[in-house]
LUMMINU-804577 format. One line per field, with one value per atom (N, C-alpha, C): chain; atom name; residue number from 1; x, y, z; residue in three letters. Coordinates in Angstrom, 2 decimals. Each point is the difference from the previous one (the first is absolute). Layout:
# LUMMINU-804577
chain <- (A:...)
name <- (CA:...)
resi <- (NUM:...)
c1 <- (X:...)
c2 <- (Y:...)
c3 <- (Z:...)
resn <- (ALA:...)
This chain:
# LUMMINU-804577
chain <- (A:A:A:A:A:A:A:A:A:A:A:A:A:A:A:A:A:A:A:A:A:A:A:A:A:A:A:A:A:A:A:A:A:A:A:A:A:A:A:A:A:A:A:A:A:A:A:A:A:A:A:A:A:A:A:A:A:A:A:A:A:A:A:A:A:A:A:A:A:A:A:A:A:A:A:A:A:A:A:A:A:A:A:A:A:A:A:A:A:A:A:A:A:A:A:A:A:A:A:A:A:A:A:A:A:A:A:A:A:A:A:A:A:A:A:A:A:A:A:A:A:A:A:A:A:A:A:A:A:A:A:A:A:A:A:A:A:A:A:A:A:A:A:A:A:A:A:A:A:A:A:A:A:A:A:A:A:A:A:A:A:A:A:A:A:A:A:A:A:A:A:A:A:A:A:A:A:A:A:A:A:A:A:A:A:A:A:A:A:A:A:A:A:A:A:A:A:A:A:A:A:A:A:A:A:A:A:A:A:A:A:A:A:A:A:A:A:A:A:A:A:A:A:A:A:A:A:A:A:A:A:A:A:A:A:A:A:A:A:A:A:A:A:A:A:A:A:A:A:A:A:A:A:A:A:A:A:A:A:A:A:A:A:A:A:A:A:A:A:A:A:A:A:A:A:A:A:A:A:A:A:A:A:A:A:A:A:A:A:A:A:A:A:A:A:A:A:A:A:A:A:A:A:A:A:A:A:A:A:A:A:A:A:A:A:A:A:A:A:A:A:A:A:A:A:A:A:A:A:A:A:A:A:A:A:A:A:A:A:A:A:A:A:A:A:A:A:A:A:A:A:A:A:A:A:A:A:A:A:A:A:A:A:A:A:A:A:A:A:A:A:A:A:A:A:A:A:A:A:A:A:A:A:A:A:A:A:A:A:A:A:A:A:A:A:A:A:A:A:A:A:A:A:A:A:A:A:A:A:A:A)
name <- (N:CA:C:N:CA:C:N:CA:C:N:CA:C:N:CA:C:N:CA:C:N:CA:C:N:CA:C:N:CA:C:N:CA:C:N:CA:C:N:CA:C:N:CA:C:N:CA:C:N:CA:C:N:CA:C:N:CA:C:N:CA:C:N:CA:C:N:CA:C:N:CA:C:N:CA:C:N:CA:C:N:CA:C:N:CA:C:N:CA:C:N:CA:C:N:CA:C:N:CA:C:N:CA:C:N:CA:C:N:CA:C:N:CA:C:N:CA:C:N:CA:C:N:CA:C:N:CA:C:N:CA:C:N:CA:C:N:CA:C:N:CA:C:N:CA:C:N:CA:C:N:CA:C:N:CA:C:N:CA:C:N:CA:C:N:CA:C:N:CA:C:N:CA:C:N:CA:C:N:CA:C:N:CA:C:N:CA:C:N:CA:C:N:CA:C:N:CA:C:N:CA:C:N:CA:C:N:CA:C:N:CA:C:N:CA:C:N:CA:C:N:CA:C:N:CA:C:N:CA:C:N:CA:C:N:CA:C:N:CA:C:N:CA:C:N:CA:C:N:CA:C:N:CA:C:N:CA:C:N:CA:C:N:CA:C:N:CA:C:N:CA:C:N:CA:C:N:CA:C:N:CA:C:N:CA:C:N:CA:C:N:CA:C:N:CA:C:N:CA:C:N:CA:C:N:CA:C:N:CA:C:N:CA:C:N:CA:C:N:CA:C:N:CA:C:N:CA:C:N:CA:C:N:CA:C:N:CA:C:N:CA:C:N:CA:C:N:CA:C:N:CA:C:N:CA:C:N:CA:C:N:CA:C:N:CA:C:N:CA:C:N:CA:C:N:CA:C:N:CA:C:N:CA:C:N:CA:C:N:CA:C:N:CA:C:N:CA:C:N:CA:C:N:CA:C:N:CA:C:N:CA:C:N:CA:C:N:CA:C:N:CA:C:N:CA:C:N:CA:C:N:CA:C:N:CA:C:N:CA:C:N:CA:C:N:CA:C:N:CA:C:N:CA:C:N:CA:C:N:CA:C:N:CA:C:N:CA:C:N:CA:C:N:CA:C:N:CA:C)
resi <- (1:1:1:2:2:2:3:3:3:4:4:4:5:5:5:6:6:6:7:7:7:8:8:8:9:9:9:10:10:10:11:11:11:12:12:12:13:13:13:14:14:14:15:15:15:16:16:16:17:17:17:18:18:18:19:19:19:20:20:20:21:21:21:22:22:22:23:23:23:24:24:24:25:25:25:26:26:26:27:27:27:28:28:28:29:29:29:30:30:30:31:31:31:32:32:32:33:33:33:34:34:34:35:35:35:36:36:36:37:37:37:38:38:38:39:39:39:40:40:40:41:41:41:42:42:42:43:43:43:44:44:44:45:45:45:46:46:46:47:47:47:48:48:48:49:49:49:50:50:50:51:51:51:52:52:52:53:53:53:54:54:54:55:55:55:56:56:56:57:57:57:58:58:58:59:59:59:60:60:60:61:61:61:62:62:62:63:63:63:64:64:64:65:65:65:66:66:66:67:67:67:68:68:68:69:69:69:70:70:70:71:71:71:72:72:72:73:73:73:74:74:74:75:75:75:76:76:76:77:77:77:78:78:78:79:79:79:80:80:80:81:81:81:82:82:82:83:83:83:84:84:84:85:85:85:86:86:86:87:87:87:88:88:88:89:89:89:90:90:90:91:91:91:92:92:92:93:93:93:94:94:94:95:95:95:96:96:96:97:97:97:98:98:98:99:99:99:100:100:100:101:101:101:102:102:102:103:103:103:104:104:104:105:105:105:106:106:106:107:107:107:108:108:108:109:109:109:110:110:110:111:111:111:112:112:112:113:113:113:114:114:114:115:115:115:116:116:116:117:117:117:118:118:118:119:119:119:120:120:120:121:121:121:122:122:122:123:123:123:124:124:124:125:125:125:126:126:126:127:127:127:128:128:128:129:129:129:130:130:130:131:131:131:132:132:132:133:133:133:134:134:134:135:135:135:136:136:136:137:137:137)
c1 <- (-38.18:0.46:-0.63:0.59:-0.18:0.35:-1.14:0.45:1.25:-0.20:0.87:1.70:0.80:1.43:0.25:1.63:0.71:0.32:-0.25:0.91:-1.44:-0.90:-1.20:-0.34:-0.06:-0.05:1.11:1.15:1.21:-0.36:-0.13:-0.51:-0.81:-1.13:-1.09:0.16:0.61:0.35:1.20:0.94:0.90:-0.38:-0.72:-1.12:-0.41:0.55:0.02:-1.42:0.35:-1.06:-1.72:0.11:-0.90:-0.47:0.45:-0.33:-1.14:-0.68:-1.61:-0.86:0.16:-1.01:-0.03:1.01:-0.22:-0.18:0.83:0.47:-1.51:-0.43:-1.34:0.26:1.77:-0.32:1.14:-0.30:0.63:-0.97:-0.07:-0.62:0.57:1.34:0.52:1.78:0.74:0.95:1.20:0.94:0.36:0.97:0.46:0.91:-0.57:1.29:-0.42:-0.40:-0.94:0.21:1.60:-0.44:1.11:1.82:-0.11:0.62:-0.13:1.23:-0.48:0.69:-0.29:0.59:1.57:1.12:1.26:0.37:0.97:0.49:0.41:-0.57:0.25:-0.73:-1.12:-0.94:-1.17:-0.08:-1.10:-1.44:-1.04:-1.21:-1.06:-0.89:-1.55:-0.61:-0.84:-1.91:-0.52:-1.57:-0.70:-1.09:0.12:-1.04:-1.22:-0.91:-1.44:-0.45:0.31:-1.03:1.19:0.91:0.74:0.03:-0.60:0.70:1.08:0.49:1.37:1.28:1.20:0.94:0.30:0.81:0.72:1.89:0.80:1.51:0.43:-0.01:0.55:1.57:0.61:1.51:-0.06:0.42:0.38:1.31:0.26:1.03:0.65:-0.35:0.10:-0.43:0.93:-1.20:0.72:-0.49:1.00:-1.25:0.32:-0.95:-0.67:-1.29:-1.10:0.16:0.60:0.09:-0.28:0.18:-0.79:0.65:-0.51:-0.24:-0.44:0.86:0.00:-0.69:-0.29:-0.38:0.20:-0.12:-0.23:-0.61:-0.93:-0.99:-0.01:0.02:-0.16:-0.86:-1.69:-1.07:-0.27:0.28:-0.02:0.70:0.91:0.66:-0.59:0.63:0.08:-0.79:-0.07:-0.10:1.35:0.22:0.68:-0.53:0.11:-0.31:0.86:-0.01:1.03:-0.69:-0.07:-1.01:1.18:-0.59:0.78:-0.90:0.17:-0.24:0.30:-0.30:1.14:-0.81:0.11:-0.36:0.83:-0.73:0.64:-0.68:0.67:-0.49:-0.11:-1.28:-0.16:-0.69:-0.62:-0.09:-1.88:-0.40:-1.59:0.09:1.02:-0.36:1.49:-0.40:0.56:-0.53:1.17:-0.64:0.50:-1.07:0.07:0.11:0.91:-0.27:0.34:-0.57:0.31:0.06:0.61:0.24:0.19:-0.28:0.11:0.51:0.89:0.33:-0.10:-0.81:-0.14:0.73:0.78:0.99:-0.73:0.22:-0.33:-1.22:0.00:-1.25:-1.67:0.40:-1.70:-0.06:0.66:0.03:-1.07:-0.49:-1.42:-1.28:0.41:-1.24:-0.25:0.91:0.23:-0.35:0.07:0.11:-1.54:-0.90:-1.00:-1.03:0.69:-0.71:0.15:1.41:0.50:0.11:-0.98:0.47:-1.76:-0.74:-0.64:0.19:0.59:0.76:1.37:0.29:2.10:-0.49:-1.12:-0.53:0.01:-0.32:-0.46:0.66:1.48:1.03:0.77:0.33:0.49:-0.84:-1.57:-0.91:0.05:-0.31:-0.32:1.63:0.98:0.90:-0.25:-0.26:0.49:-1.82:-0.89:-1.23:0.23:0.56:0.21:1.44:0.89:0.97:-0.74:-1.43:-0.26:-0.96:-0.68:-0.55:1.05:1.39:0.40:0.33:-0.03:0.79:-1.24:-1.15:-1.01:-0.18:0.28:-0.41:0.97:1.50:1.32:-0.77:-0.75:-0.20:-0.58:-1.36:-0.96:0.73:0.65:0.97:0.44)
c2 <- (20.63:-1.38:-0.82:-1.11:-1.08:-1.44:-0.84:-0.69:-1.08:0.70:-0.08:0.01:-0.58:0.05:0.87:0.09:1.32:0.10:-1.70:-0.29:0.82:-0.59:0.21:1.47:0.70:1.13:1.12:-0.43:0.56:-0.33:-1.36:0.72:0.43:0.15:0.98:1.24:0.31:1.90:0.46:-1.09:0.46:-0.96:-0.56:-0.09:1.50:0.65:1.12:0.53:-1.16:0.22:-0.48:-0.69:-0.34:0.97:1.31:0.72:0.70:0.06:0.52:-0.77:-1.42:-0.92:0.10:0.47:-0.25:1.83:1.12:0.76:1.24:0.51:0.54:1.45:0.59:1.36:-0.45:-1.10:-0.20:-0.57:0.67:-0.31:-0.93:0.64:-1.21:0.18:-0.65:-0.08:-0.01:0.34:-0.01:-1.11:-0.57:-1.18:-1.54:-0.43:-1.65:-0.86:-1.39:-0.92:-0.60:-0.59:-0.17:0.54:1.73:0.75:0.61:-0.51:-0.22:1.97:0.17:1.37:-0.32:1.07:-0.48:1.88:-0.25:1.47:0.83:1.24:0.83:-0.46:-0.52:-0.29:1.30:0.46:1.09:-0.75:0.15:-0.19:0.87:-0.01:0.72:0.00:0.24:-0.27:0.56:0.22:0.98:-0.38:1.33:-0.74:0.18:-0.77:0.16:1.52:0.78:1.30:1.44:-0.23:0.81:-0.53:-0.06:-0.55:0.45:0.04:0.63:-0.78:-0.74:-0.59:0.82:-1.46:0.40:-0.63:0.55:-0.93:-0.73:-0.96:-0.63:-0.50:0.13:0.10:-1.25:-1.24:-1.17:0.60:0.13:0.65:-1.40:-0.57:-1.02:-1.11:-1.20:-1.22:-1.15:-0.31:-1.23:-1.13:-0.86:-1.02:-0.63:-0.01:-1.05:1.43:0.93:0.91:1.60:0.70:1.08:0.59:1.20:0.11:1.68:0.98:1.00:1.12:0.50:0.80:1.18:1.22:0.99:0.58:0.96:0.50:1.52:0.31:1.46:0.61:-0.16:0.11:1.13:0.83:1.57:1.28:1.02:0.91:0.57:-0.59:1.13:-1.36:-1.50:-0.72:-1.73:-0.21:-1.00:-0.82:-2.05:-0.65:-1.11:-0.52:-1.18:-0.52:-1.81:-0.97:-0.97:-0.66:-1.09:-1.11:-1.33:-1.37:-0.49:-0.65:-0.87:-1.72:-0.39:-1.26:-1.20:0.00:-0.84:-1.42:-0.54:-1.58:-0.40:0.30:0.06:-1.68:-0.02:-1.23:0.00:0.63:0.15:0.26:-0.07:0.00:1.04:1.04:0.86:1.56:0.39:1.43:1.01:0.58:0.92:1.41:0.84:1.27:0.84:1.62:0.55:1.57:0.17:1.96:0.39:1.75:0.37:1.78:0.74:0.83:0.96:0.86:1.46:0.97:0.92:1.20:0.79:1.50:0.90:0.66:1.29:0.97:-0.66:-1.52:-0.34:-1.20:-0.34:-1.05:-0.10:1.14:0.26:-0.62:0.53:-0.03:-1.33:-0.84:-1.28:-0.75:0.09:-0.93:-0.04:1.06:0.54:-1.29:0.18:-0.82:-1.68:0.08:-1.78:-0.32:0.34:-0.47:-1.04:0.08:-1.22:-1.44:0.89:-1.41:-0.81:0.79:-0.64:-0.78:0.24:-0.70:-1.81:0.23:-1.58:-0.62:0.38:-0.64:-1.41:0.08:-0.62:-1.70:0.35:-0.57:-0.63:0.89:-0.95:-0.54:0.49:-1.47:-1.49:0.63:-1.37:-1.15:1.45:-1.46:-0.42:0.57:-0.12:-1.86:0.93:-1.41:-1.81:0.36:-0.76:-0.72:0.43:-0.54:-0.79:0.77:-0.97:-1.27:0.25:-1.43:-0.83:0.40:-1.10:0.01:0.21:-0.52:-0.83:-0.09:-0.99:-0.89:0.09:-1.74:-0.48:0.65:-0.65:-0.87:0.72:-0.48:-1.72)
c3 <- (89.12:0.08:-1.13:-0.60:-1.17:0.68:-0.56:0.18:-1.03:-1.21:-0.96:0.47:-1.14:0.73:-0.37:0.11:-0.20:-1.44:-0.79:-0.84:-0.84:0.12:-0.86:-0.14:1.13:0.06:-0.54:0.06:-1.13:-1.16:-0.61:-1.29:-0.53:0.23:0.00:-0.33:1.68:-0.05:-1.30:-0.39:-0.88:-1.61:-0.02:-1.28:-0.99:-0.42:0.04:-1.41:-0.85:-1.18:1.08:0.60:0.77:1.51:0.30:0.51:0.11:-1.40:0.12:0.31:0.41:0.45:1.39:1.23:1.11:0.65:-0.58:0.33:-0.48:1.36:-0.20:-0.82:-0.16:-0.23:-1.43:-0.57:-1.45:-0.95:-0.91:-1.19:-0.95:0.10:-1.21:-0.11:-0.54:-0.30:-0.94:-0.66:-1.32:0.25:0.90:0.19:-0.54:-0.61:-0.73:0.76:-0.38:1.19:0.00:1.79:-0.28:0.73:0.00:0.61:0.94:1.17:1.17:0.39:1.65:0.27:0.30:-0.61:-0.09:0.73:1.15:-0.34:-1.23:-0.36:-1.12:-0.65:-0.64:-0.69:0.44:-1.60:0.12:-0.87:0.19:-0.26:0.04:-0.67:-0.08:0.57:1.06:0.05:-0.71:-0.10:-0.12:1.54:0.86:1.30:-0.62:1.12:-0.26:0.67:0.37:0.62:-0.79:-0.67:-0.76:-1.23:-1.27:-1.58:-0.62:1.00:-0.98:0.81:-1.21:0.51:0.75:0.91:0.62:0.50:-0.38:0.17:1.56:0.14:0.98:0.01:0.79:-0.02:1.07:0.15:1.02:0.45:1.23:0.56:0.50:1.31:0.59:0.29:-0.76:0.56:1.04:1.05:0.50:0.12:-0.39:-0.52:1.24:-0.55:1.33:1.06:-0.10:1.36:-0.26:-1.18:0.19:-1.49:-0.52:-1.38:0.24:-0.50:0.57:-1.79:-0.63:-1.04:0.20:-0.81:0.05:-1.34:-0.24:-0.63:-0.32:-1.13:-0.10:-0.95:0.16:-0.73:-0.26:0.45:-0.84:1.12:-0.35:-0.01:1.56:1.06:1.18:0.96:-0.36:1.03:-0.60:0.93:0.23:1.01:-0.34:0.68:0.48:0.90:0.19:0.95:-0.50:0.65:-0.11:1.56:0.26:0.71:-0.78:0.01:1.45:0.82:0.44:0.64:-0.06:0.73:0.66:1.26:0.87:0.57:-0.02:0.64:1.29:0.66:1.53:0.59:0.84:0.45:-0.42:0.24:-0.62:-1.48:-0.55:-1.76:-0.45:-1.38:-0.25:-0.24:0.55:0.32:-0.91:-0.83:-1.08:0.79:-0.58:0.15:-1.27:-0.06:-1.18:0.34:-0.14:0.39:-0.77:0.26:-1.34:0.71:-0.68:-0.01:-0.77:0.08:-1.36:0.45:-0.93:0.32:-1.09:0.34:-1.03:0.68:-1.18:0.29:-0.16:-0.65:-0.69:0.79:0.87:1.32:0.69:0.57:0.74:-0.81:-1.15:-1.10:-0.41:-0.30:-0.41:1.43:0.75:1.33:0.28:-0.16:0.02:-1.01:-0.91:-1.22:0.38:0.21:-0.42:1.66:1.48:0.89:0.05:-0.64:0.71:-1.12:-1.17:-0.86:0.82:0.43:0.77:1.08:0.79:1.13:-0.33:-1.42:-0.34:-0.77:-0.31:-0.67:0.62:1.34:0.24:0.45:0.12:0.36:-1.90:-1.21:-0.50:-1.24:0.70:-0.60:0.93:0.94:1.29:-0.92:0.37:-0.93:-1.50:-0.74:-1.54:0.79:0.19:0.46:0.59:0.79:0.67:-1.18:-0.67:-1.13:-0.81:-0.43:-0.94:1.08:0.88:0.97:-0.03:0.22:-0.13:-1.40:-0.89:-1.64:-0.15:0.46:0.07:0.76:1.33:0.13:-0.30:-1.12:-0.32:-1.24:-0.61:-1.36:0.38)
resn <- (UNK:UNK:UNK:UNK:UNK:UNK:UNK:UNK:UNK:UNK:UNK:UNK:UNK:UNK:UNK:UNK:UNK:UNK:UNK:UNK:UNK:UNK:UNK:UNK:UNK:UNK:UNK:UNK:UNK:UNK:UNK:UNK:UNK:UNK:UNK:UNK:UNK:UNK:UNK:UNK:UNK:UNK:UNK:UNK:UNK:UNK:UNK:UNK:UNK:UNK:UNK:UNK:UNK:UNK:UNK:UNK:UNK:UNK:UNK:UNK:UNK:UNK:UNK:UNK:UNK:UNK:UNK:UNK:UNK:UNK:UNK:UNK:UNK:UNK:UNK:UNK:UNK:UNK:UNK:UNK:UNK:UNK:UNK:UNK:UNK:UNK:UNK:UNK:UNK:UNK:UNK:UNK:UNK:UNK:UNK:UNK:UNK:UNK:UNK:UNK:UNK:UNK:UNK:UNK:UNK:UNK:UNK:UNK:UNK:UNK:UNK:UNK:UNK:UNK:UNK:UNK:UNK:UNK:UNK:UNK:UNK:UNK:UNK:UNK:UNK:UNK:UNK:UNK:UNK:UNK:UNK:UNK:UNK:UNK:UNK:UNK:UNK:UNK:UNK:UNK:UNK:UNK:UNK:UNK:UNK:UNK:UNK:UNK:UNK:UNK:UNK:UNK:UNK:UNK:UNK:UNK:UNK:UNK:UNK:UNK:UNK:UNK:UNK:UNK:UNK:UNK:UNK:UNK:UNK:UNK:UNK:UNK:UNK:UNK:UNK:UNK:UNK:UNK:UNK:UNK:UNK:UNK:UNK:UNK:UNK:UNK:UNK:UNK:UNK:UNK:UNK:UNK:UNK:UNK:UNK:UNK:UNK:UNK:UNK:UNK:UNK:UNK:UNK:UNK:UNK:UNK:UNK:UNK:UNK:UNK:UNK:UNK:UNK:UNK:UNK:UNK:UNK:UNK:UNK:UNK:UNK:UNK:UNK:UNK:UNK:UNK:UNK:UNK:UNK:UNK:UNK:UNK:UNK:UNK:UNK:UNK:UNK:UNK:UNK:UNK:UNK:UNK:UNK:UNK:UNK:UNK:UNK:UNK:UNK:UNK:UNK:UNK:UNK:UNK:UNK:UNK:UNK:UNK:UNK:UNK:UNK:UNK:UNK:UNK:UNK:UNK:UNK:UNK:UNK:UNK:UNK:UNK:UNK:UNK:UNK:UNK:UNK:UNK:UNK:UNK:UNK:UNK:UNK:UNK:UNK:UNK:UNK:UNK:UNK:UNK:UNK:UNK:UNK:UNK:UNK:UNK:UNK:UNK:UNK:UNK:UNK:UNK:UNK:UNK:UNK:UNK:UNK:UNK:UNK:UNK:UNK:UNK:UNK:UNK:UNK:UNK:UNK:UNK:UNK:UNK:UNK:UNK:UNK:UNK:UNK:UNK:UNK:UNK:UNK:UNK:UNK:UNK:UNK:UNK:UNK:UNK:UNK:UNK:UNK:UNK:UNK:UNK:UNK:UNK:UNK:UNK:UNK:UNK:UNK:UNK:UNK:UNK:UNK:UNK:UNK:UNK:UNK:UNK:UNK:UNK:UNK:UNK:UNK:UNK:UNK:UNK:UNK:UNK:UNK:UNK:UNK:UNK:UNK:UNK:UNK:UNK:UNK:UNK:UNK:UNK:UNK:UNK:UNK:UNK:UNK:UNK:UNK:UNK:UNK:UNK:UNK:UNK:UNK:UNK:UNK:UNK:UNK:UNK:UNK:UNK:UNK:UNK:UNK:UNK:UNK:UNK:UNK:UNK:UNK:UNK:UNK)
């Protein structure tokens, strides 16, 4: 949960050159400022616990409501993570899943499961900061 809106918190998560500031298992980005996530838009990382790019494919986006990717960082695993946030009566509620397919699924899940734990925790705090730097403004 955030207490951030939905509005604030969408652009954040689809801020896309701005992804290595909130996102614990991204290092960095090859996207401009500026360019937001559009279906069919492919992009770079490089994560932080692998150095080596990686291609991100934006599959699905429906705006303020969920933002679907898929990932294919090296030969025999596949990933697909999905965004979604909702506007409840105690605030907004982040969630983030994530799906690995393939023979190196185990192996990877192994590595990147006490990083995925804290994704969704730190867009919702990265979001809640910019909302208090907007009212201090």
């Amino acid at each position: 949960m955030s207490s951030a809106s939905v509005e604030t918190l969408w652009q954040k998560l689809t801020n896309l050159a701005d992804m290595s500031s909130w996102h614990p298992l991204i290092n960095s980005t090859n996207v401009p400022q500026g360019l937001t996530a559009k279906p069919g838009l492919i992009y770079r990382v490089i994560p932080r616990w692998f150095p080596l790019p990686v291609d991100i494919f934006v599959e699905r986006v429906s705006p303020q409501e969920l933002m679907s990717v898929r990932l294919f960082p090296v030969p025999g695993l596949e990933e697909r993570i999905i965004y979604r946030l909702e506007s409840t009566v105690l605030g907004t509620q982040v969630s983030y899943s994530i799906v690995l397919r393939g023979w190196l699924s185990p192996v990877a899940w192994s590595v990147m499961r006490p990083f995925v734990a804290r994704v969704a925790g730190a867009i919702a705090k990265a979001a809640e900061e910019t909302a208090a730097q907007t009212v201090k403004s």
